[in-house]
C-alpha positions as CSV (number, residue, x, y, z in Angstrom):
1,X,-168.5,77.5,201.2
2,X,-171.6,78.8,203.4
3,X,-169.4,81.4,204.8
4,X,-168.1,82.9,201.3
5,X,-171.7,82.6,200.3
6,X,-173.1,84.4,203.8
7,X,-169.9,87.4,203.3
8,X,-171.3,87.1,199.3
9,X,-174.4,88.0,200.7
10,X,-173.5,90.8,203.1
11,X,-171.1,92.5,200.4
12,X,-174.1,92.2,198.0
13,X,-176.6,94.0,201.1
14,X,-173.9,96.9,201.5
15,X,-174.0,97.7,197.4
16,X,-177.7,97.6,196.9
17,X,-177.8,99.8,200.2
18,X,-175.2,102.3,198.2
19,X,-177.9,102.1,195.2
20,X,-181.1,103.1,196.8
21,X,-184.1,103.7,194.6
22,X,-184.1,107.3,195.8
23,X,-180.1,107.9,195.3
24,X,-180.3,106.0,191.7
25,X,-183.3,108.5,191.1
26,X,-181.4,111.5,192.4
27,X,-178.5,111.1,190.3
28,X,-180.7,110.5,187.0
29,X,-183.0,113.8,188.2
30,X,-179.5,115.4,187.8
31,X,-178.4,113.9,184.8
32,X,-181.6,114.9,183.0
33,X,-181.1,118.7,184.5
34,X,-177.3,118.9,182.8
35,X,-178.4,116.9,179.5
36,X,-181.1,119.9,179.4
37,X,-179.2,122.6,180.3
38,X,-176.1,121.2,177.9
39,X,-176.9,123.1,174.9
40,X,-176.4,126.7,176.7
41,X,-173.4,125.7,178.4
42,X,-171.6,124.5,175.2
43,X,-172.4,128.0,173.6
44,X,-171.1,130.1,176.4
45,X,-167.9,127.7,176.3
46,X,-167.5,127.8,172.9
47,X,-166.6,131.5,173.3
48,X,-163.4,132.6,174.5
49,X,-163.6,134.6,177.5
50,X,-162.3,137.7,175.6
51,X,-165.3,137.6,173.8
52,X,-167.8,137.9,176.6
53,X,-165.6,140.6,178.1
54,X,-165.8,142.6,175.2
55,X,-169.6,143.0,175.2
56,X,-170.5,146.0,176.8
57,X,-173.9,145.5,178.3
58,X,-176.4,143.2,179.4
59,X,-178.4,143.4,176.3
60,X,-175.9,142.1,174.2
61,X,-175.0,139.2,176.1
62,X,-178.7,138.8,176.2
63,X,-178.9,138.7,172.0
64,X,-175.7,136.1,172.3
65,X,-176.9,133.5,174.8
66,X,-180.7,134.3,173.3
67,X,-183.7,135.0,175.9
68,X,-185.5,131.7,175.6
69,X,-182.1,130.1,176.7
70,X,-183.0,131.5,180.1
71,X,-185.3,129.0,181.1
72,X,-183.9,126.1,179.7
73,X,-180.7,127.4,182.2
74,X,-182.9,127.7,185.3
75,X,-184.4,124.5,184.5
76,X,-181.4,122.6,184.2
77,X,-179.8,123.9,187.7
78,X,-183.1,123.9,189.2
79,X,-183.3,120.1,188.8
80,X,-179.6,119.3,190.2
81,X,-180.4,121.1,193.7
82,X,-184.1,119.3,193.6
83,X,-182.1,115.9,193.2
84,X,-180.9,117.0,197.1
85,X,-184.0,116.9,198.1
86,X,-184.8,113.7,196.2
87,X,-181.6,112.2,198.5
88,X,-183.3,113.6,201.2
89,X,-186.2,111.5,200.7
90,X,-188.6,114.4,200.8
91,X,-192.1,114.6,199.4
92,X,-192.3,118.2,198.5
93,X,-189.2,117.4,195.8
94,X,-190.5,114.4,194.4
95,X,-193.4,116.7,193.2
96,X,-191.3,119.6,192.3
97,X,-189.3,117.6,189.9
98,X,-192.9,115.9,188.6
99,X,-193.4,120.1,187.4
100,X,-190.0,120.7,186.2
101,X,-189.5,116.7,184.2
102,X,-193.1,117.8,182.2
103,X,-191.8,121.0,181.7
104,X,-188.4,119.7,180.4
105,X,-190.2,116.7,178.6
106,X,-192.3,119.1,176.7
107,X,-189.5,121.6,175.8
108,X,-187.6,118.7,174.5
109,X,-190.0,116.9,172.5
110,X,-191.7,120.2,170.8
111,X,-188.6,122.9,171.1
112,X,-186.2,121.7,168.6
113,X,-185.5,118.7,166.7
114,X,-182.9,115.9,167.6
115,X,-183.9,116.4,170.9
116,X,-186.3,113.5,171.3
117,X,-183.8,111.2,173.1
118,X,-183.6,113.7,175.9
119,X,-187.7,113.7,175.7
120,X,-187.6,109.9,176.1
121,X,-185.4,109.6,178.9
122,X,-187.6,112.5,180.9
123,X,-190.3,110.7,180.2
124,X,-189.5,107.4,181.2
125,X,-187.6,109.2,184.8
126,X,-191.5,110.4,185.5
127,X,-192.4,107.2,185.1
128,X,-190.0,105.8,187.5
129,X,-190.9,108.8,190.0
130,X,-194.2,107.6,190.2
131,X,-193.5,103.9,190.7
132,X,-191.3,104.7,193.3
133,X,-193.6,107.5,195.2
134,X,-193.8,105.6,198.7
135,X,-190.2,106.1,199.5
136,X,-190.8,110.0,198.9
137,X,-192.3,110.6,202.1
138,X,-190.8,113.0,204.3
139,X,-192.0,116.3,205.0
140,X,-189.4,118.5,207.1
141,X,-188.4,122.4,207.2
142,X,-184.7,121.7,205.5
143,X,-186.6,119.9,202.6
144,X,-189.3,123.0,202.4
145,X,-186.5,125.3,202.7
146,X,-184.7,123.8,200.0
147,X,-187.8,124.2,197.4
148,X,-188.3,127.7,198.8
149,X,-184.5,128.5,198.0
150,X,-185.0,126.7,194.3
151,X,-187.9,128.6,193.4
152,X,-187.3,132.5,194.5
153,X,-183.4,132.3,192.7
154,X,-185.3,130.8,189.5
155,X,-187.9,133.4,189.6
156,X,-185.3,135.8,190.6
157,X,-182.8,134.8,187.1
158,X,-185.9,135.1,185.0
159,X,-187.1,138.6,186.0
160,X,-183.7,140.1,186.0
161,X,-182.3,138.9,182.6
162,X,-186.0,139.1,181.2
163,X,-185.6,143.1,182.6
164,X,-182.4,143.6,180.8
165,X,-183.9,141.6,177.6
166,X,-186.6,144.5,177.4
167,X,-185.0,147.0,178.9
168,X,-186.0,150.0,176.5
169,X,-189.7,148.9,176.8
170,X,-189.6,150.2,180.2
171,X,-190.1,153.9,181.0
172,X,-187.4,154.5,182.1
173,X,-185.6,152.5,180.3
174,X,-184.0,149.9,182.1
175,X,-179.9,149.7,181.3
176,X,-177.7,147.7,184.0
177,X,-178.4,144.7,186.6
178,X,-179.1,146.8,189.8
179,X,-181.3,148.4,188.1
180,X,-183.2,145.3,186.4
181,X,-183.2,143.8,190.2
182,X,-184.7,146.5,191.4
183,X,-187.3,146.2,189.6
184,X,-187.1,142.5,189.4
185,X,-188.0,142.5,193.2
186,X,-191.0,145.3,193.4
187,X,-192.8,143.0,191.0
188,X,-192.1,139.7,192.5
189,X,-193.4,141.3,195.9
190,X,-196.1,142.9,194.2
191,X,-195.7,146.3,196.0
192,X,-195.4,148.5,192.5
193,X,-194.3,151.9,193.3
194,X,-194.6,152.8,189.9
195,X,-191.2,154.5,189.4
196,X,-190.6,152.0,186.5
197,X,-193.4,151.2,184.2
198,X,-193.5,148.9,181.2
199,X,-195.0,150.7,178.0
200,X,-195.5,147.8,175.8
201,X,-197.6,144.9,175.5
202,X,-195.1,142.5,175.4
203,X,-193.1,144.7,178.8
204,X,-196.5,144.4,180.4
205,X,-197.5,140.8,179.7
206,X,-193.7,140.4,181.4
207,X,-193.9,141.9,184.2
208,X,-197.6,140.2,184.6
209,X,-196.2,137.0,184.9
210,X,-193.5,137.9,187.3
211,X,-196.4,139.4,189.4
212,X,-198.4,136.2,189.1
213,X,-195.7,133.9,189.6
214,X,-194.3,136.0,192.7
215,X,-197.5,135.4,194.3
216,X,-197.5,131.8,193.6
217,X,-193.4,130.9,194.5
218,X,-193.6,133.2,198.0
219,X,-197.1,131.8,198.6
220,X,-196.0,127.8,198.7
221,X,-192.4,128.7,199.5
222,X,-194.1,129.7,202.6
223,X,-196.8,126.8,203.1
224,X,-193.6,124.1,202.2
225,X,-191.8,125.7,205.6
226,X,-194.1,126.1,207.7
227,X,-196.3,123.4,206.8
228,X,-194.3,120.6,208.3
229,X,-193.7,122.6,211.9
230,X,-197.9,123.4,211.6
231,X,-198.2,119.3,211.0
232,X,-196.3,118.3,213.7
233,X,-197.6,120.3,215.9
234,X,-201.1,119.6,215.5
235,X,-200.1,116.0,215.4
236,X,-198.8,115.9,219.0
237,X,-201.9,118.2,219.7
238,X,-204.2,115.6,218.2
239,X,-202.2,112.5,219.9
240,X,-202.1,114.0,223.5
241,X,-205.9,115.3,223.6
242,X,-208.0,113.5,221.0
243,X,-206.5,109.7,219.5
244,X,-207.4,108.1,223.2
245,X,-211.2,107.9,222.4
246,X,-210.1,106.7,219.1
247,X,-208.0,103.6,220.5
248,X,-209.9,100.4,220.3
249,X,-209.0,97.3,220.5
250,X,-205.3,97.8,220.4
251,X,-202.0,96.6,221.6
252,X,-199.8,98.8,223.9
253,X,-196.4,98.4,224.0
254,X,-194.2,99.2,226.8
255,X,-190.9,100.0,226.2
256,X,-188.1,100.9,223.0
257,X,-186.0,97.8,223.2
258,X,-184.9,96.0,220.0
259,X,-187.2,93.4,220.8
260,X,-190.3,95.8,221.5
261,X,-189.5,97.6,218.2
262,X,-189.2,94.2,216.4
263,X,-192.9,93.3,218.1
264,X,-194.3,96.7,216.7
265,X,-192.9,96.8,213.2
266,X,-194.5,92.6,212.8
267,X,-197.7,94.3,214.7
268,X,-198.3,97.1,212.3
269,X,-197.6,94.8,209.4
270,X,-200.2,92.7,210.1
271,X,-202.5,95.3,210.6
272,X,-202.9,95.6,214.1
273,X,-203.3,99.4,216.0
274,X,-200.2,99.6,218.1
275,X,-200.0,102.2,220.6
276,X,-196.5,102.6,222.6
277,X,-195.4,103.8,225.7
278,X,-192.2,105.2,226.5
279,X,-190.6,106.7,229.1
280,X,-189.8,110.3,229.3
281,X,-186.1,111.2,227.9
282,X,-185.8,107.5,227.0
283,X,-184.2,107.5,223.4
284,X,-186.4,105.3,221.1
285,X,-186.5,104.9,217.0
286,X,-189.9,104.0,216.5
287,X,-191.8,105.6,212.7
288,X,-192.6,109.1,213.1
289,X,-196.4,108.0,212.4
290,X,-196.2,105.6,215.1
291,X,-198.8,106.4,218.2
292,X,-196.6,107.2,221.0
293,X,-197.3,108.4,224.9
294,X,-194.3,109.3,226.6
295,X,-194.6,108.9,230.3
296,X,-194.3,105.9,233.0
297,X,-195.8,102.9,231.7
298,X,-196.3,101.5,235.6
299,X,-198.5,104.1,236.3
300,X,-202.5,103.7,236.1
301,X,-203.2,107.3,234.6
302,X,-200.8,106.6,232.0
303,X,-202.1,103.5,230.6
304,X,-206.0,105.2,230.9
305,X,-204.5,107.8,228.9
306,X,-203.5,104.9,226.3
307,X,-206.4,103.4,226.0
308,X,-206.0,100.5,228.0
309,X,-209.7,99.9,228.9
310,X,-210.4,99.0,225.4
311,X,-206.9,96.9,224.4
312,X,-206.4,93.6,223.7
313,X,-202.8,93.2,225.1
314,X,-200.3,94.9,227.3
315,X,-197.1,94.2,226.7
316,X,-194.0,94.9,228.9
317,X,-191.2,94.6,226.9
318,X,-188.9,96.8,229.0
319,X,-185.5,96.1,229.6
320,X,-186.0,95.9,233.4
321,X,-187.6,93.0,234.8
322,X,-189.1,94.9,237.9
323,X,-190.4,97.4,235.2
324,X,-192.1,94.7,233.9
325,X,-193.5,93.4,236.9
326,X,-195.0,96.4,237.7
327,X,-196.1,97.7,234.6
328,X,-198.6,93.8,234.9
329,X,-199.6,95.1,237.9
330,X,-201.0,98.6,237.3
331,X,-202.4,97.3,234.1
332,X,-204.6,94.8,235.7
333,X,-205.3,97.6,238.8
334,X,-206.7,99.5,235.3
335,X,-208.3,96.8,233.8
336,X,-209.6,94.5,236.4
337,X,-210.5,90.9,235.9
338,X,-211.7,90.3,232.0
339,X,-209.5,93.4,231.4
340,X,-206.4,93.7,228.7
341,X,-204.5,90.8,228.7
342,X,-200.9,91.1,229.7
343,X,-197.3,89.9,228.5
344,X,-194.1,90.4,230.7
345,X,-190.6,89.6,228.7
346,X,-188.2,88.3,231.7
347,X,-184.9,89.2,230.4
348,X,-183.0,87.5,233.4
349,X,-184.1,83.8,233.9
350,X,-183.4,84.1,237.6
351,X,-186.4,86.3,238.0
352,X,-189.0,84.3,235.1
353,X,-190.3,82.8,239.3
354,X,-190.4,86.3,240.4
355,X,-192.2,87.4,237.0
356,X,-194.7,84.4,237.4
357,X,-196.0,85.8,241.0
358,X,-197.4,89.0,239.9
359,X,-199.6,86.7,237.5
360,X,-199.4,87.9,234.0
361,X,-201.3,86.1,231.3
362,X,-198.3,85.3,229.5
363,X,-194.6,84.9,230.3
364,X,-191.7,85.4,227.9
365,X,-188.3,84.6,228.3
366,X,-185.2,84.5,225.3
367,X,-183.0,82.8,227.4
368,X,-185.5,79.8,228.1
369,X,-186.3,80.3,224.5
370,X,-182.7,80.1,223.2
371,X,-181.6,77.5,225.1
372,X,-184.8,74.9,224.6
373,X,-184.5,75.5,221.2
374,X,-181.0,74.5,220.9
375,X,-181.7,71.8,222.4
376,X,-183.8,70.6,220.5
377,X,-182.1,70.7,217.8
378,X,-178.8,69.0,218.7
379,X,-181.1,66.3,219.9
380,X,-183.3,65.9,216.7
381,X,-186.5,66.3,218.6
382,X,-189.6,67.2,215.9
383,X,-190.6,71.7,216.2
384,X,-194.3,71.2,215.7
385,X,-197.0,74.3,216.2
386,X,-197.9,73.6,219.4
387,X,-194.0,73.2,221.1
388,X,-193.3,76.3,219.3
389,X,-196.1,78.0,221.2
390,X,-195.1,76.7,224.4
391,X,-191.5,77.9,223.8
392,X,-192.5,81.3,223.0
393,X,-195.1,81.4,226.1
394,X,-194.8,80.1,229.4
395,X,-198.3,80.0,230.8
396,X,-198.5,81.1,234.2
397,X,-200.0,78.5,236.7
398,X,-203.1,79.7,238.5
399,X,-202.6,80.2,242.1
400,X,-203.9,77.3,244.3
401,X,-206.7,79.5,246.6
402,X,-206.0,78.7,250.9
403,X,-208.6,76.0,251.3
């Protein structure tokens, strides 16, 4: 029976893994885009494809599918590549579909009746957008390239078809699609040559807004590319130059073992400022906010450069035992007496002796651990606070000084 319930359990871990908060958001981001977007493609499929190739020009499709359809289109596929983004975790679409949800909301509550279900259901989406905000929180190039992509083919849609809409308002008038993207382009760019000029008010109030929005899609297409290369940047400039006078009265962690990522993650939830130390080409999966030096741990430049005259603790969690040894060493040749205190993880009993001599404050071993702790339990002995503590640390015997 435990072990159905335990395989229960890990089925049960595996599904709700499937059904992140982000994915389930995704998918209903992309739902809401095609329940949108519905009404246009049940017209155009309503039509038999004769029909449409019977039209002769752009105009008349236009009067068929209706201008103000346009957006509502866009919209629609606009939100099913955002809900990539949303998989993707990334911040810059979380907010993106915040702008295109009100948008939809508002279209479908105030556009047309008996579509206040649809309004509903937005709304209640933004409200689950928001709750879930923290797990939005990645800021990288594909994500920013992704909204750039989204925004300059909508923008694009709208000022060619709106072209074609008014195409006699133009001087000259403005008849098929190369044409119409021609144009469409000069005003997004705002470079106006001035070989096609709108005549009316409503051509000019147009061709306004494509100006205004071309400005503002190229503008934070560009910021949401090359603001997450800019960040990271200046984050490792900050880190290497600046964030060692900031440390104070931290932890430093030596290494990128499971245990030493273990010890970090229960560090930072506590509250504590972690900084770690890893070794140069060493692979490690630590948070991308996480306060990392790469470079040798045993040596005393290193650690000054982490702070370590101003830490609590040194810890030595690497997977090498003489690693560990010396990284005690050079911290106490940085600290001195009264300095840091330091913690060396023995991963091979045999050496826990060999550990002791080079005197760190605190000795940890998971075989000893293991092992006493079984023991204890086959034997019924009581696990009070303090023989937990002394499993966990063995305390290092002061040296007897030569009389």
């Amino acid at each position: 029976m435990p072990l159905n319930s335990l395989s229960l359990s890990r089925r049960l871990k595996k599904i709700r893994a499937l059904f992140s908060p982000t994915w389930c958001l995704a998918i209903l981001v992309a739902l809401d885009g095609y329940a949108f977007m519905h009404p246009v493609l049940r017209e155009v499929s309503a039509r038999e494809y004769s029909f449409w190739l019977a039209l002769d020009n752009w105009q008349d499709v236009m009067r068929v599918v209706g201008l103000l359809e346009i957006p509502r289109l866009v919209l629609g596929v606009g939100l099913q590549v955002i809900a990539i983004g949303l998989i993707l975790k990334a911040r810059i679409a979380w907010a993106f579909s915040l702008v295109l949800l009100i948008g939809i909301g508002t279209f479908a509550i105030l556009g047309e009746a008996g579509r206040a279900g649809l309004g509903v259901y937005t709304l209640v989406l933004l409200i689950a957008l928001i709750v879930y905000w923290r797990r939005f929180d990645r800021a990288s190039v594909t994500a920013g390239s992704l909204f750039a992509l989204v925004s300059v083919v909508s923008l694009l849609i709208y000022a060619v078809f709106g072209t074609l809409y008014l195409g006699d308002e133009f001087n000259p008038a403005v008849k098929d699609a190369g044409t119409a993207f021609y144009f469409a382009i000069v005003s997004m760019s705002t470079v106006g040559y001035g070989d096609i000029t709108p005549h009316s008010l409503t051509a000019r109030l147009f061709t306004a807004s494509i100006i205004i929005l071309g400005i503002t899609v190229f503008a934070t297409s560009i910021s949401a590319i090359a603001g997450p290369v800019i960040g990271g940047n200046l984050k490792r400039l900050v880190k290497g130059r600046f964030s060692t006078a900031m440390r104070k009265n931290h932890i430093i962690i030596a290494g990128a073992t499971p245990l030493a990522l273990s010890v970090y993650a229960g560090l930072r939830r506590r509250g504590d400022e972690v900084t770690v130390i890893v070794p140069p080409g060493m692979p490690q999966e630590y948070p991308a906010a996480t306060d990392l030096i790469e470079g040798d741990p045993s040596s005393v430049e290193v650690l000054h450069n982490a702070g370590v005259t101003r830490a609590r603790y040194v810890l030595a969690l690497r997977d090498d035992d003489a690693e560990n040894a010396f990284i005690v060493l050079a911290a106490k040749e940085a600290t001195g007496e009264g300095g840091a205190k330091t913690v060396a993880l023995v991963n091979t009993s045999k050496h826990l002796e060999k550990i002791r001599r080079v005197q760190p404050d605190l000795v940890f071993s998971v075989q000893l651990l293991g092992a006493e702790l079984l023991a204890r339990a086959i034997n019924g002995e009581p696990m009070d606070g303090q023989a937990i503590a002394d499993l966990f640390f063995a305390k290092v015997e002061p040296q007897a000084k030569p009389a």
